[in-house]
N, C-alpha and C positions, 0 to 999 in steps of 0.2 A: 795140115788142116788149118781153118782160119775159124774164127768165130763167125756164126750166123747170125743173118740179117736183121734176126727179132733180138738177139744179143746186142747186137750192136744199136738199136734203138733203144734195148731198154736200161744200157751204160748210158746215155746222152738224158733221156729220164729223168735215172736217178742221178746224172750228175745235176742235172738243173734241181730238182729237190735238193738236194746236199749245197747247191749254193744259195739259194735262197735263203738258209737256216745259215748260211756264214759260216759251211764248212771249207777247212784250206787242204791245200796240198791235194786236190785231189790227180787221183792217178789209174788208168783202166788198162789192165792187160789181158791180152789176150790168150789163156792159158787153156785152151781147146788141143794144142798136140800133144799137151804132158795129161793132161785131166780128160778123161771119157766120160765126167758125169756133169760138166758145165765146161761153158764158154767162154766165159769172161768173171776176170772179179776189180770191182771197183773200191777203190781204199780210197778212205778219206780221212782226216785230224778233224778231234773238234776241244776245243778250249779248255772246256772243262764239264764235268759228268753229266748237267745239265745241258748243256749240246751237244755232246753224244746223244742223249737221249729225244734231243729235238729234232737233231739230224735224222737220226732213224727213223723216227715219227714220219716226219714228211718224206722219207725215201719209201718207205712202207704206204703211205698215205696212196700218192702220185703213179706207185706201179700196178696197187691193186683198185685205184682209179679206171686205170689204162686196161685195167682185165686182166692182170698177171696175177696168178693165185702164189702167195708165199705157203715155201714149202715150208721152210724152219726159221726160227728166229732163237738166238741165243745172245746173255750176256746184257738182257737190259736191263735187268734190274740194278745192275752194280755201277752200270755208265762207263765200262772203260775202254770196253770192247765187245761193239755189238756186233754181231752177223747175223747178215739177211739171206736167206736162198731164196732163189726166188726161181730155181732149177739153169735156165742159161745164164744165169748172173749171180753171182756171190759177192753182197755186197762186206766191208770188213770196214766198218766205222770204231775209231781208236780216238781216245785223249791222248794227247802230243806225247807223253812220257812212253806209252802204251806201244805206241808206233814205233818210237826209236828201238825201246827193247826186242820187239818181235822183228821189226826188219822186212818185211813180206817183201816189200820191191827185191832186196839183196837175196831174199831166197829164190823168185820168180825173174831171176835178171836175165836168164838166155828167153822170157818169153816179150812176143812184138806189145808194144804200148798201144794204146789206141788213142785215137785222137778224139779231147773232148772240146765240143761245141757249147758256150753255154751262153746263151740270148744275153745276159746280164754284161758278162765281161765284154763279148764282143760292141754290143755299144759302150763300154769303158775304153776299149781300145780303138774305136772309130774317132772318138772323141778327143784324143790324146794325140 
């Protein structure tokens, strides 16, 4: 199985939200053959609690913009680890310490990456 098409538009989304807000590391896989209740989850670092919390803001903001109804949200109040569901997409916004301990990439590592597109970088890198 591969993630669908509204998945995969709404990881590129919320990546551009999550970059906008100056989150790093971001990374999107494709976990539709081990997971039967979502497509894709996008991880992202953010600095410190209050960017988690910005991140999230505008990743939330941008999807349910675009018509994506969120199904759950958990973990904002504390900034360290926030998740979005948003049903084909799980989004997993971490403070850098937060990430390294949980590891999500090294647990999710037999699944395909998906490739993110995001307007900002690609003119940083046209430019370079």
């Amino acid at each position: 199985m591969t993630a669908s098409p509204h998945a995969l538009e709404l990881v590129q989304l919320a990546a551009a939200a999550a970059d906008s807000k100056n989150g790093q590391d971001l990374v999107a896989l494709d976990v539709s053959g081990p997971l039967p209740l979502t497509d894709a989850f996008l991880i992202v670092t953010g600095r410190t609690e209050r960017n988690v919390t910005a991140i999230s803001d505008a990743i939330e903001d941008r999807l349910i913009e675009a018509g994506t109804k969120l199904i759950r949200r958990e973990g904002k109040s504390l900034g360290r680890w926030v998740l979005l569901d948003f049903g084909d997409l799980v989004v997993h916004v971490f403070h850098e310490e937060d990430r390294l301990y949980y590891a999500l990439e090294r647990l999710w590592k037999d699944c395909p990456v998906i490739p993110i597109q995001v307007a900002e970088r690609a003119a940083v890198a046209e430019s370079d």
